[in-house]
C-alpha positions as CSV (number, residue, x, y, z in Angstrom):
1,X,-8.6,-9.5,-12.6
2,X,-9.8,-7.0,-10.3
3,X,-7.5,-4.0,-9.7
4,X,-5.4,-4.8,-7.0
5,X,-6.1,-8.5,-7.5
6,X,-4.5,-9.4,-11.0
7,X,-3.2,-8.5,-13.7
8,X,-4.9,-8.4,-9.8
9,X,-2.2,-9.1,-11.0
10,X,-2.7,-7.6,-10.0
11,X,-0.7,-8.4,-7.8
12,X,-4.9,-5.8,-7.1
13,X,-6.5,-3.6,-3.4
14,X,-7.5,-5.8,-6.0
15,X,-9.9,-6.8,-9.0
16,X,-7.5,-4.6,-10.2
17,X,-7.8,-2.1,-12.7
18,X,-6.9,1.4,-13.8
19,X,-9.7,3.8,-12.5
20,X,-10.8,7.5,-13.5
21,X,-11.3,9.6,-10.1
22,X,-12.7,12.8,-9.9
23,X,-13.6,14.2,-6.6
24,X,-17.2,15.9,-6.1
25,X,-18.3,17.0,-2.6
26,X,-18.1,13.5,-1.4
27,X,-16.6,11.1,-3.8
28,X,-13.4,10.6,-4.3
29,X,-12.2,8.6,-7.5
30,X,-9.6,5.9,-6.9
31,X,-7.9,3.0,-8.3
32,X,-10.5,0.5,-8.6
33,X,-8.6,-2.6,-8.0
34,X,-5.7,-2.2,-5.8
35,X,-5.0,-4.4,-3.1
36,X,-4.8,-1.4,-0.3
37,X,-3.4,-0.7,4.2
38,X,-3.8,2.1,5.9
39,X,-0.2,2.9,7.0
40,X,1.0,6.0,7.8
41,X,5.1,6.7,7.3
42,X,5.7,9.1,10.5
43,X,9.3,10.9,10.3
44,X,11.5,10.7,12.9
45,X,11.3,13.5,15.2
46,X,14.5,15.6,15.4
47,X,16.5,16.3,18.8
48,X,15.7,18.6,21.1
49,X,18.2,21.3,21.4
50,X,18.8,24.1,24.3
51,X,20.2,27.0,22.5
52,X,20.8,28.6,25.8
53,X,23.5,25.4,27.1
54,X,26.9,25.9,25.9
55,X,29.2,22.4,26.5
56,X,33.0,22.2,26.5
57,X,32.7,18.3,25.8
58,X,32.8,17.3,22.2
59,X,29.0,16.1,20.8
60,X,29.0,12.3,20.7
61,X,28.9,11.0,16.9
62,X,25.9,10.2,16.2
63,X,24.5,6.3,15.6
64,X,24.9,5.7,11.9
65,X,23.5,2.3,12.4
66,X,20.6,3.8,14.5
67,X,19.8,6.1,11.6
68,X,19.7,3.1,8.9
69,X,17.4,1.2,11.2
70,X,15.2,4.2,11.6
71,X,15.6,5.4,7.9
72,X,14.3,1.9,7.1
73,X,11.7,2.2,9.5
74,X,10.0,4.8,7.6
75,X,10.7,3.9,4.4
76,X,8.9,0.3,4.5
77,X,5.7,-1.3,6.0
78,X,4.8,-4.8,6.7
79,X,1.9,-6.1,7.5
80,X,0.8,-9.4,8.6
81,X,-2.1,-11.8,9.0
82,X,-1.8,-15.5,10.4
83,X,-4.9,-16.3,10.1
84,X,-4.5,-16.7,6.0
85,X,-1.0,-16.7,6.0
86,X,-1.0,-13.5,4.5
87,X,2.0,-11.3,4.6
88,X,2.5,-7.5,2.8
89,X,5.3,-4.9,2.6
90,X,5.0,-2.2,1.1
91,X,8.0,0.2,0.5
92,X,8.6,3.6,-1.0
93,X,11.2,4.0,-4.0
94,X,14.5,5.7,-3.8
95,X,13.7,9.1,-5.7
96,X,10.6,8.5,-6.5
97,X,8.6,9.8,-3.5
98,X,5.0,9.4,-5.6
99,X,5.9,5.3,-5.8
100,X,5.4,2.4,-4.5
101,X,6.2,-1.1,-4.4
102,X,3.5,-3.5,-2.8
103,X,4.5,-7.0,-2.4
104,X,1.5,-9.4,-0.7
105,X,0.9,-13.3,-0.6
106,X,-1.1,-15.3,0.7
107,X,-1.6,-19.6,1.8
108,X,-3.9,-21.2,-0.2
109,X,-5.7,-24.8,0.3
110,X,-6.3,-25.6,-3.2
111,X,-3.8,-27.0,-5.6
112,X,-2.5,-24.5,-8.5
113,X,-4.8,-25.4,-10.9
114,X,-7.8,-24.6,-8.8
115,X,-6.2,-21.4,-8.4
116,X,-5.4,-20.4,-11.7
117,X,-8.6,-21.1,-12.8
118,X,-10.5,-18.6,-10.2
119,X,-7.9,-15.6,-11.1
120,X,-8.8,-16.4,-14.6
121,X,-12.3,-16.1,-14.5
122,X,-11.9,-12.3,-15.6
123,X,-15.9,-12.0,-16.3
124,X,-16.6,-13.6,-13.1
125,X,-14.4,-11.5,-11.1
126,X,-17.0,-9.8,-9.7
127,X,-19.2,-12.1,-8.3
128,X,-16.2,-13.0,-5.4
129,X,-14.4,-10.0,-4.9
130,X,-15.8,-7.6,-2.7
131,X,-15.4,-3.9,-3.7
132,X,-15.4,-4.9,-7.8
133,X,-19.1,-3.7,-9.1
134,X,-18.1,-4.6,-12.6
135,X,-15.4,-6.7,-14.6
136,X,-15.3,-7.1,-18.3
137,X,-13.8,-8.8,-20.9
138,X,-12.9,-6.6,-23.4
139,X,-10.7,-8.8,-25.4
140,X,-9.1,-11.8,-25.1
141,X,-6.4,-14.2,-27.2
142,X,-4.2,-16.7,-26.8
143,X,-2.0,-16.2,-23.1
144,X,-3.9,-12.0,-23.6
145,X,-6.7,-10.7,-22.0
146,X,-7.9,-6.8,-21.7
147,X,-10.4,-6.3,-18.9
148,X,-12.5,-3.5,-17.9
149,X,-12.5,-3.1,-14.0
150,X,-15.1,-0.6,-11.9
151,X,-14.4,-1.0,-8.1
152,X,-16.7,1.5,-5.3
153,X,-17.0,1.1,-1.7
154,X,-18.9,3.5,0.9
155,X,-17.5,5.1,3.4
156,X,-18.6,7.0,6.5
157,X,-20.3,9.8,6.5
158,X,-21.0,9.4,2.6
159,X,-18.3,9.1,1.1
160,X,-17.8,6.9,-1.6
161,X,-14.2,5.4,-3.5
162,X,-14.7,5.4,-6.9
163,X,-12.3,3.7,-9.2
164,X,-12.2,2.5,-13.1
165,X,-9.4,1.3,-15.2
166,X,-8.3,-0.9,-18.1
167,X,-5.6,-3.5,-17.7
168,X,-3.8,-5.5,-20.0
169,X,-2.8,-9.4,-18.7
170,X,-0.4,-11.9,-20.2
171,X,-1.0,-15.1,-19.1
172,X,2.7,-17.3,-18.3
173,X,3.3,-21.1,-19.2
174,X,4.0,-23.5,-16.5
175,X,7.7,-23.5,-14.7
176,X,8.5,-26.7,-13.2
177,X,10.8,-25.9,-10.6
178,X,12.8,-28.2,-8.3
179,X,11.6,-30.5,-6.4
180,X,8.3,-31.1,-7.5
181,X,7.3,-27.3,-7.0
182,X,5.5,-25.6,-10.0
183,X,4.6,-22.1,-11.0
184,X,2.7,-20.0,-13.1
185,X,2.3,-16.4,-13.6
186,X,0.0,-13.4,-14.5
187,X,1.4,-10.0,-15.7
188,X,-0.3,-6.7,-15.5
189,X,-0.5,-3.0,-17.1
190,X,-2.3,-0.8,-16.6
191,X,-2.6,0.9,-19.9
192,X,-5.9,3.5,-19.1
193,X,-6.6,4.8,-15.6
194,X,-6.0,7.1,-12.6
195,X,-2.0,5.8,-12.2
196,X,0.7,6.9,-13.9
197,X,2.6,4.0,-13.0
198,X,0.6,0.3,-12.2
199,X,2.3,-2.7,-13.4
200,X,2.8,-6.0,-11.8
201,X,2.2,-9.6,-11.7
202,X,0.4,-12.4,-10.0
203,X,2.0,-15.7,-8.9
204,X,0.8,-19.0,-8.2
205,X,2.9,-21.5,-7.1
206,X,2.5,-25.1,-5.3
207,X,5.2,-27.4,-3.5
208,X,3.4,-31.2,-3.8
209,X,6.4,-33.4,-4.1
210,X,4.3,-35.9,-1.5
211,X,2.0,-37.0,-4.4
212,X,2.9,-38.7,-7.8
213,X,1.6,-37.1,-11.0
214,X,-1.3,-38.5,-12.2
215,X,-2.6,-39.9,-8.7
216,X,-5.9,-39.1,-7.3
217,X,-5.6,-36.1,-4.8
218,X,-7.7,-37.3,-1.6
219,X,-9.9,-34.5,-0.1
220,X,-8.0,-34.3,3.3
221,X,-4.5,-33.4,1.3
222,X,-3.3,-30.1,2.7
223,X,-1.8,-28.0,-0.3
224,X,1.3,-25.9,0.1
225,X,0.2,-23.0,-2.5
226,X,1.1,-19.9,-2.5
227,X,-0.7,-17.0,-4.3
228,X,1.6,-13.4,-4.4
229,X,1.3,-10.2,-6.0
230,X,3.4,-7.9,-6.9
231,X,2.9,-4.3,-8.2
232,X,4.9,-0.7,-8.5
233,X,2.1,2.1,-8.5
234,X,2.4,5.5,-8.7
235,X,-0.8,8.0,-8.7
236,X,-1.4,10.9,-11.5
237,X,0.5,14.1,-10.0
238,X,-2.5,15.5,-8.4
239,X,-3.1,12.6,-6.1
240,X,-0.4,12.4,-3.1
241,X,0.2,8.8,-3.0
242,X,0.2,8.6,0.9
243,X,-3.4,9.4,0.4
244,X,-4.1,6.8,-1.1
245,X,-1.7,3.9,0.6
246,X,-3.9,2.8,3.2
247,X,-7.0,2.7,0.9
248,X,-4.7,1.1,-1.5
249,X,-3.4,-1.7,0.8
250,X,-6.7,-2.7,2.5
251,X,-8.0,-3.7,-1.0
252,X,-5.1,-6.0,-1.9
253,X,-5.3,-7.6,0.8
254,X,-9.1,-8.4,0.5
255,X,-8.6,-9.4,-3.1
256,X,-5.7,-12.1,-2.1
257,X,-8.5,-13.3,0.5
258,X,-11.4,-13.8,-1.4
259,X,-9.6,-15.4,-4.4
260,X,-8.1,-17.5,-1.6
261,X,-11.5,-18.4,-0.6
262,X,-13.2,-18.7,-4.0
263,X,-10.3,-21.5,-5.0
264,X,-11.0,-23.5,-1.9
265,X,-14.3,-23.2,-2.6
266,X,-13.9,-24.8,-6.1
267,X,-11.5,-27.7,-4.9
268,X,-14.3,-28.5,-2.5
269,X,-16.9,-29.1,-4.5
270,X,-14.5,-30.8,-6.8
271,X,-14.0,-33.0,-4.1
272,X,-17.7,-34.0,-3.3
273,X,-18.4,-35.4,-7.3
């Protein structure tokens, strides 16, 4: 799947796979699939202080819950968008300043299996996702596939993002959950690439307790399916991973929209034979 989009999933900011960056005078070498949003973690600006005002009154403690809900502030992101009821967060790990932890999903109006079948389509990846020039199968088995994942996108005044990895997925049997719901899972590695750390999974899961199994679906049936992705990154020393995070975000999300797009597609033309 492309880099930040499977296994985007992975979770991609996309088809998601490991990438190999180097940075000339105006490329810069990324991860190829990462579903990406350019956030920014400001810190809080400390007090002013007037080293020329002595007081005899004692200071006032300071706001320990005011400090958590500012602390939090800056140490996760959210992001949302109603028009595809899509919704990220993306948070930094304790100790590990280089890492993050992206968690997107987004509504879907296809049932899971028209779903599954688009993230599963590694070799046709491409054609659907934007920012994925190239998406191979290197190998595949039973519930296995290794894919080979070149994402680049142009940027102003020349610039290009460059990014090219290799990511192992391992495809999850079906959970029936309660009441009707259903689920079925992707995970990733990312075993060659421009990350130290990229490993996740995608999810696909449907609530459709209204029909009984094995009855036609009509065309005007809304689905309740929900595709997420999950993935903990981390960059090679060298890149900063705050550089990156916007990029990074942007391209997650458009991988959770056009595979969003690419399943409805499908379920409609199923509908018209």
């Amino acid at each position: 799947m492309a880099m930040a989009s499977s296994a985007s999933c992975c979770f991609s900011h996309g088809r998601l796979h490991p990438l190999r960056s180097h940075l000339p005078n105006t490329t810069t070498s990324i991860p190829a699939r990462l579903p990406l949003l350019g956030l920014r973690l400001v810190p809080r600006p400390a007090p002013s202080r007037n080293p020329h005002r002595i007081s005899s009154s004692p200071s006032p403690a300071p706001d320990a819950t005011d400090d958590e809900e500012h602390s939090a502030e800056r140490e996760e992101q959210v992001d949302r968008d109603e028009r595809y009821g899509f919704e990220m967060e993306v948070r930094k790990l304790p100790g590990k300043k280089n890492r993050r932890a992206v968690r997107a999903r987004v509504r879907v109006g296809a049932p899971l299996e028209a779903v599954w079948a688009t993230l599963t389509d590694y070799e046709g990846l491409a054609d659907f996702i934007t920012g994925l020039s190239e998406c191979r199968l290197l190998r595949q088995d039973a519930s296995f596939a290794r894919l080979y994942q070149v994402g680049e996108q142009d940027l102003a005044l020349g610039f290009k993002f460059n990014a090219r990895g290799t990511i192992d997925c391992y495809e999850g049997e079906m959970e029936e959950l309660q009441a009707g719901a259903r689920r079925r899972e992707i995970a990733f590695n990312m075993v060659e690439g421009d990350f130290k750390v990229f490993e996740g999974k995608w999810s696909v899961e449907e609530v459709n307790d209204v029909i009984d199994e094995g009855a036609p679906v009509s065309v005007g049936h809304e689905f309740q399916t929900t595709l997420s992705y999950v993935v903990e990154l981390e960059p090679k020393l060298w890149v900063p991973v705050r550089l990156l995070e916007g990029r990074i975000c942007k391209e997650i999300k458009a991988n959770l929209v056009c595979i969003r797009e690419e399943a409805e597609r499908i379920q409609r033309l199923q509908g018209e034979c």
